[in-house]
N, C-alpha and C positions, 0 to 999 in steps of 0.2 A: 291543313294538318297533315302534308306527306313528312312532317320529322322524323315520326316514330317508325312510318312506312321505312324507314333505313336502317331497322335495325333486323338482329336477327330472331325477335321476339315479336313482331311483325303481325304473326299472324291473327294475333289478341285479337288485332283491331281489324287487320286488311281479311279476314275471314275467307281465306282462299278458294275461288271458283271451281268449281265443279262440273263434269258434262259426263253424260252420259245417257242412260239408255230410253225407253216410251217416251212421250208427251203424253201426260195425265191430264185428262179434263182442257181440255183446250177450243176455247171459242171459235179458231181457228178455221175446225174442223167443218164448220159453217158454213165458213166462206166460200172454200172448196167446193161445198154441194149446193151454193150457190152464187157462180161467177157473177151474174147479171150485178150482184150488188154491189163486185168487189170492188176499191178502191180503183185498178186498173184491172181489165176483164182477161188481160193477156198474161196475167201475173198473182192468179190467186193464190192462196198462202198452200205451200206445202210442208212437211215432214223432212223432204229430202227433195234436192232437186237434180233432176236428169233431162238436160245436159245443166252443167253446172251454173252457178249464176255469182257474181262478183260484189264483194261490198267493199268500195273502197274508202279507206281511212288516210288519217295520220298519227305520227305520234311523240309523245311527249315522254322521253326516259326517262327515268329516274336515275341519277348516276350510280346511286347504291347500289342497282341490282343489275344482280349475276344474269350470266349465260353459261351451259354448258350443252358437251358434247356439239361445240361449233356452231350453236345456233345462235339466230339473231332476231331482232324485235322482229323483222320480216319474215323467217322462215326460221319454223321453231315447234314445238311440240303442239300446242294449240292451235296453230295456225294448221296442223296435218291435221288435228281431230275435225275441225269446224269441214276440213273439204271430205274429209272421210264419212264421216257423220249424216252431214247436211247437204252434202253436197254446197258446200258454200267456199268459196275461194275471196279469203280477205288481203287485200291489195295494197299495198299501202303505198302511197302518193309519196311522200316523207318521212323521215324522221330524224327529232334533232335531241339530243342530249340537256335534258330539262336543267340547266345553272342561267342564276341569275334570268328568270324570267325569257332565258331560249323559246320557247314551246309558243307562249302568248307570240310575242314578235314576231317570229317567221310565220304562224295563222293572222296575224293582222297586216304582215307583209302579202301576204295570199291574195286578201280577202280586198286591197286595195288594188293590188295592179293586175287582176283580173285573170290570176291563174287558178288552174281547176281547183276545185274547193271540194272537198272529202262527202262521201255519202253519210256516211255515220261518223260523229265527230263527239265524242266523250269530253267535257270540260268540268274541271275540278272546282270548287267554291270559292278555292285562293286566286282564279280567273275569272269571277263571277262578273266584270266589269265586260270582259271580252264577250263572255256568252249571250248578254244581255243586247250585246252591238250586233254578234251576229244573227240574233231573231231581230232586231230592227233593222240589216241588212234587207231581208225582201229574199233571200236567199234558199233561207230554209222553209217546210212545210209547218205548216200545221200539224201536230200529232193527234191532237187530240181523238179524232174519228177514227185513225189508225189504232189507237191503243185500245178505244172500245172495240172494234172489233175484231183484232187477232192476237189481244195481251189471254194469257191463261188466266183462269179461274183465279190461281194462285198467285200471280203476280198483281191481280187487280185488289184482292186481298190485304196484301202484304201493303200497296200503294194506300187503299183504306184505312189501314190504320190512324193515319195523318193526311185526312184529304188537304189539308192548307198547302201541302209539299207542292202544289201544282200552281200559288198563289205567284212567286218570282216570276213563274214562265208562263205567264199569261197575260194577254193583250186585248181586251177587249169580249173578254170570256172565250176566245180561243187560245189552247192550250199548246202552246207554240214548242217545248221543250218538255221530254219527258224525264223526272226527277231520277236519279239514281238515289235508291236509300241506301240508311245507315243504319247500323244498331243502336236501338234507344239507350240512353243513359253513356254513349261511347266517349265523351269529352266533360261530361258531368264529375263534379273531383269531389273526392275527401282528403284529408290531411293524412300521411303519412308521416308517423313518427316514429324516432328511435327508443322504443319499448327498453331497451338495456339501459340506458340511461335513465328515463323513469325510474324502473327498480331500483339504480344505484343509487339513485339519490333520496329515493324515498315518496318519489312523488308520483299521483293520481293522473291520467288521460285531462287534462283541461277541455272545463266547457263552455267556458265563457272568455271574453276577450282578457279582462283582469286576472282570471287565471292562466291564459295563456301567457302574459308579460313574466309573470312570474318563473314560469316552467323555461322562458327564454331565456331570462334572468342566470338560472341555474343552470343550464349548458353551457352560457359563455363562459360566465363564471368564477362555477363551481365542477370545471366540466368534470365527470367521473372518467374519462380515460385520459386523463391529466392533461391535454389540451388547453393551450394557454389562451388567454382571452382572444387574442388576436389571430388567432388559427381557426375558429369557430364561427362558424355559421350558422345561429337558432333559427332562420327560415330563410329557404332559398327560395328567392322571386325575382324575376326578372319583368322587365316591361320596355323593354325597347321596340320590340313590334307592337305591342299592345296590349292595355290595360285588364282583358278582357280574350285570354287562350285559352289552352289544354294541359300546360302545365307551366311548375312554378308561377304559378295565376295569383292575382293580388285582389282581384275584382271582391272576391269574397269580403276583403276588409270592409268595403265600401258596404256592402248587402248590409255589413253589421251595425248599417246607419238609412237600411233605408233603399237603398239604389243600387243598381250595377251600370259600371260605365260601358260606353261606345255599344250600346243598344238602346233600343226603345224599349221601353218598358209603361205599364197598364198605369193612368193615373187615377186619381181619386175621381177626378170627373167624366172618368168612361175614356176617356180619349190617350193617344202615345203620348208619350215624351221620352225627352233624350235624355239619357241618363247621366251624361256627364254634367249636366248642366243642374242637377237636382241638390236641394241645400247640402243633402246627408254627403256627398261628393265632398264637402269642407271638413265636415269631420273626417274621414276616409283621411285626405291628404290629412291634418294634422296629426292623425297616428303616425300614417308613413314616414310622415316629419319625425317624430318624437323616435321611431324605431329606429330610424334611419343615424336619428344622433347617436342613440346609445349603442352602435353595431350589432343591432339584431336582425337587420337583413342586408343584404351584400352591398355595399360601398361602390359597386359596379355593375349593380342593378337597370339602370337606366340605359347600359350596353348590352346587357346579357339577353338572349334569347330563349326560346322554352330549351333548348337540350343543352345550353350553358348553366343552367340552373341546377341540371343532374350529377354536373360534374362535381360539386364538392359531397353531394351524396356518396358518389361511389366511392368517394375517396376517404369517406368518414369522417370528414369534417363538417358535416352538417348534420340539426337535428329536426329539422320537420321540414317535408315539404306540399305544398297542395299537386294533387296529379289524381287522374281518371285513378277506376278500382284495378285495372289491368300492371298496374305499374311494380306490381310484387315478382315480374316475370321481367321487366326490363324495364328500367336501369337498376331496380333496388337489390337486384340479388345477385348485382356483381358484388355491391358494398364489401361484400366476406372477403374480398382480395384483400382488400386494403385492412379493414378491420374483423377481426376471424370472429368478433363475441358480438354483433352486429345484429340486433334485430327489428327488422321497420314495423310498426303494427298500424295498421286502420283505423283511424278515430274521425267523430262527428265535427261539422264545421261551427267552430264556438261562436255561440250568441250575443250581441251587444251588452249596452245598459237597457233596454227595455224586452229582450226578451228575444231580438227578432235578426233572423239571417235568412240569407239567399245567398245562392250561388248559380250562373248560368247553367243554364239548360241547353241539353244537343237538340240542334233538328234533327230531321229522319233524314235526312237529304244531306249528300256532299259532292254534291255535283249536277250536270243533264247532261242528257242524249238528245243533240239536234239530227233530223234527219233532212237531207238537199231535196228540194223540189223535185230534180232534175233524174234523183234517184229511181231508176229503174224497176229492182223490185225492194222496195221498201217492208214487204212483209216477211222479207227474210232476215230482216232485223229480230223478227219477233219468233221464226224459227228458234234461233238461237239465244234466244233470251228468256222465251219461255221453256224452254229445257234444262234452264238453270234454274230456272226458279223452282222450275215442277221436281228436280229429281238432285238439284244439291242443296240450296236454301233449306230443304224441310228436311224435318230429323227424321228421315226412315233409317233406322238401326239396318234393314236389309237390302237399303240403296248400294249398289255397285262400287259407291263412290262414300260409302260407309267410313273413310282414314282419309281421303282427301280427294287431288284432283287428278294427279301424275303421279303414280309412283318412281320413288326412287328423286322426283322433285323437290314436291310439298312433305311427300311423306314415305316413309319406308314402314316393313315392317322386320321382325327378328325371326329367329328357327322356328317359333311357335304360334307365329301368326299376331305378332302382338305388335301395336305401334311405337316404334323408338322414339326417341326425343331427338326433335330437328335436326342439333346439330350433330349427332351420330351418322346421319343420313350420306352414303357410301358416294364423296366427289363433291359436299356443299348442298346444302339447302338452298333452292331455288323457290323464290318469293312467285310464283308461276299464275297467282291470280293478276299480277300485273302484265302478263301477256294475254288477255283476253281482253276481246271488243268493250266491252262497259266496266270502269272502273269500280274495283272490290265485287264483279262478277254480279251475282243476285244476294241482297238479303232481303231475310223477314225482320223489321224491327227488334220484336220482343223476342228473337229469338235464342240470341245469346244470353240474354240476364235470366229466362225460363231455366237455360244449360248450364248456369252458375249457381243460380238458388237448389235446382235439386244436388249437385254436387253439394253443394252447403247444407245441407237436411241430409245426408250422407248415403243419398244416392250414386249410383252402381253408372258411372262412363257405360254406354250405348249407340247415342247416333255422334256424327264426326264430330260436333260443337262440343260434344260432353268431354269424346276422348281429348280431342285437341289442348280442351281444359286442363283435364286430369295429367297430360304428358308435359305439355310445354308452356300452360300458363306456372306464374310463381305460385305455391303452394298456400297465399294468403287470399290469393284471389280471389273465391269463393266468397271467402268471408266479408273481404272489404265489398262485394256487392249487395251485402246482406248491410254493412256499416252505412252507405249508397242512400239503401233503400229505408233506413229508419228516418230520415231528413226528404223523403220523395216531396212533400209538397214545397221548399225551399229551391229547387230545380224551376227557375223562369227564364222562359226560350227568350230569345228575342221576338219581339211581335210584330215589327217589318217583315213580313218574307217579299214583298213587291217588287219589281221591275225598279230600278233608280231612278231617280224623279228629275226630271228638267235644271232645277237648279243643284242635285247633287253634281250633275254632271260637272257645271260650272264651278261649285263651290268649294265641294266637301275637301276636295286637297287641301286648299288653302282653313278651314277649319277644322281641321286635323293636325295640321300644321301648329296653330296654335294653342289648341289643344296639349299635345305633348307636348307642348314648350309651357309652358304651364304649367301644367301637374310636376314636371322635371324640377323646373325653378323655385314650384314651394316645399318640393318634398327634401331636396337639397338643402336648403335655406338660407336660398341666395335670396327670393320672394317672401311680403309676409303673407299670410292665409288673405288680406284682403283683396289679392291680387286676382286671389278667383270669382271674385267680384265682380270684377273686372272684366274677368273673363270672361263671364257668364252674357253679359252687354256689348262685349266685341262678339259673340258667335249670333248673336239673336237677329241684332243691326247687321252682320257679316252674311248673311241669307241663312242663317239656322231657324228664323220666323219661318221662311217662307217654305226651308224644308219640312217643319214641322205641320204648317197649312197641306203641303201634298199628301205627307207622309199621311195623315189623319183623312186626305180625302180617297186616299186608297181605302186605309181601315177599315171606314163607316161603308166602303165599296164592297168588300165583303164577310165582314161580320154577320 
């Protein structure tokens, strides 16, 4: 999910790092006073170290993002606080310009022909494949005893929330990969829709699927800003990557029968299953079939990707799209360029014929921290992370770090002490939590949706999450978190979080493969619906049994 990470409303999501001043409540402190047990006895955990000590990395850019005043991934405003601070001097080995999957390749070029391999190595979820090879590499430690004994109070907390997060990176009850979290609810969607149009036409928020047909119906049309049928887009979805994203997401149709595809999901008889393979998946496609004829969702669907789907948003030729609650801050609230009488509003995810909808649910997790065996001082890893956690993650309205990470970066302020909106910021806003060691820096799960609901009860911006809200998310935001949160039991994660299984290794390409070729061919209707019939007998025979045998002997492993 770095799509959105490229834009300049960024922050919503990438919730920008923070550093600064004490270490609160730190386990840490322990260790220190007593070496005998540390980890390495030459290397107990400090505050600050004298002489300095090296964490070497690598790294994976993101093309989108800035540099200024001549800095670079290597030597750059963060990379001074960490040696200033901490005495910590972070290194980096490489770096390569993340397109087309850069960043994976040159680490799996690394990691095969036997060149030095990075102490702390941050990997995103869209590389989850690579992360997993290099904890079965032999390479990296074990964290687990590391994190109990030098993670902060507050970082083991925030990890608490969701102990499963630790379920992918774990091998045998050793905790080989330490989870980087996310904000709960951050890819979780509701429908955004064009509220002006509604009113113009006369018609009510739809809550069911048959009123939703309806409400399409009369966009294409009957559009009320004279938009001819063939100019109209009543719901932008795409699914070229998959059935199953963060936005323009289709997965929902499917819920409305029962299943969400390309996850497991809870069966009737306690056990996973895959959701694509599930009946309600036939009803799903024959909707898409039937929308698809009547041009109520994009004819180029099956190309489009999640930030292609935004495009006819902004352009006002579309009227509802599914996407997270952050989305009133970017792309919705460019729409006013194109169309000046424009307004998106937040509405609930409509219910089938029996009553019943789902929509994917976020992990806490979007990514791990492996740490090298070979690593020297490994507890300065937790120096620096647990300073994040302790003193930017938490809402102290009287933190240092109270508007952001860097002024004059992340964030400025005006003559009165008051925080401007991003792109005011004197020389470009600088996305500057992507220059820190751990990707999206420290969060607490609950603790943006906490900083949106009080704004929405019309509470008074205080600590940085509240202002951040109040200044640079879109002014619906609030609300659609509160829209979010009336459908909270409808949000089902995926329930694999495990290590990939022996035959995914082997298979799952090629049942993927098939897969999307499938659903393409009957939602098209080149295929008839029995085709997934068919399908369903090519993936089980294809090793989807025998995925399903592992996948379930993990489960029942820790349930």
């Amino acid at each position: 999910m770095q799509a959105f990470s490229r834009k300049r409303f960024l922050p919503i999501l990438a919730a920008t790092l923070v550093l600064g001043a004490g270490l609160a409540g730190c386990s840490g402190k322990e260790a220190e006073s007593n070496s005998s047990s540390a980890v390495n006895t030459e290397n107990v955990y400090k505050e600050k170290y004298d002489p300095e000590v090296t964490i070497k990395t690598v790294w994976g850019v993101d093309p989108q993002l800035k540099f200024k005043n001549g800095e670079t991934i290597e030597n750059n405003v963060a990379t001074q606080w960490a040696k200033e601070k901490f005495g910590i001097n972070i290194q980096s080995l490489w770096s390569v310009t993340d397109t087309n999957g850069a960043f994976a390749t040159k680490l799996r070029l690394a990691m095969s022909s036997g060149q030095e391999m990075p102490d702390v190595v941050t990997i995103g979820t869209e590389n989850n494949t690579l992360a997993q090879d290099l904890i079965d590499s032999g390479m990296y430690a074990e964290v687990g005893p590391l994190f109990d004994k030098y993670a902060s109070d507050t970082w083991k907390e925030a990890m608490n929330q969701d102990p499963q997060v630790w379920n992918q990176y774990t091998r045998d009850g050793k905790r080989m990969g330490i989870p980087v979290l996310d904000f709960a609810y951050n890819h979780d969607y509701v429908l955004w829709i064009r509220q002006d149009w509604l009113d113009k036409l006369g018609l009510t928020p739809p809550k069911t699927m048959d009123e939703l047909e309806k409400v399409m119906d009369a966009f294409k049309n009957r559009n009320p800003d004279g938009l001819s049928p063939g100019k109209v887009i009543p719901l932008s979805i795409g699914f070229k990557t998959s059935m199953n994203t963060w936005m323009g997401d289709p997965s929902w149709v499917f819920g409305a029968y029962g299943t969400l595809p390309q996850q497991w999901n809870a069966g009737a008889d306690g056990q996973l299953e895959y959701g694509s393979i599930h009946p309600g998946m036939k009803q799903g496609l024959e909707k898409l079939k039937d929308w698809m004829s009547k041009g109520y969702i994009p004819k180029e669907a099956a190309l489009w990707d999640e930030n292609k789907t935004a495009e006819p948003t902004v352009a006002g030729t579309a009227g509802i799209i599914p996407g997270p609650y952050w989305m009133s801050g970017w792309p919705l609230q460019d729409t006013v360029k194109n169309a000046p009488n424009a307004v998106w509003k937040p509405i609930t995810i409509p219910t089938g014929p029996d009553g019943t909808a789902m929509r994917h649910g976020t992990q806490f997790t979007n990514g791990v921290v492996l740490i090298n065996k070979k690593m020297e001082h490994p507890e300065a890893l937790f120096t620096y992370q647990n300073y994040l956690f302790d003193h930017f993650a938490t809402s102290d309205p009287d933190s240092e770090f109270k508007n952001g990470i860097f002024k004059g970066y992340d964030y400025d302020l005006d003559a009165n002490g008051q925080m401007v909106p991003m792109d005011q910021i004197e020389g470009g806003y600088v996305n500057v939590v992507r220059y820190l060691l751990v990707r999206d820096g420290a969060r607490i799960p609950d603790a943006q949706m906490k900083a949106l609901l009080k704004l929405a009860e019309g509470g008074k911006p205080a600590t940085r999450l509240e202002k951040d809200v109040a200044v640079n998310y879109g002014k619906d935001t609030p609300e659609a978190a509160q829209v979010l949160l009336q459908q909270e039991n409808i949000s089902q994660k995926n329930m694999f979080t495990g290590p990939t299984t022996e035959t995914m290794k082997s298979k799952l390409d090629y049942l993927n493969k098939i897969e999307s070729q499938t659903f393409n061919e009957i939602i098209y209707g080149r295929q008839g619906l029995d085709t997934f019939d068919t399908f369903v007998q090519t993936w089980k025979a294809g090793g989807g049994d025998q995925i399903t045998e592992e996948v379930n002997e993990w489960y029942n492993s820790v349930k």
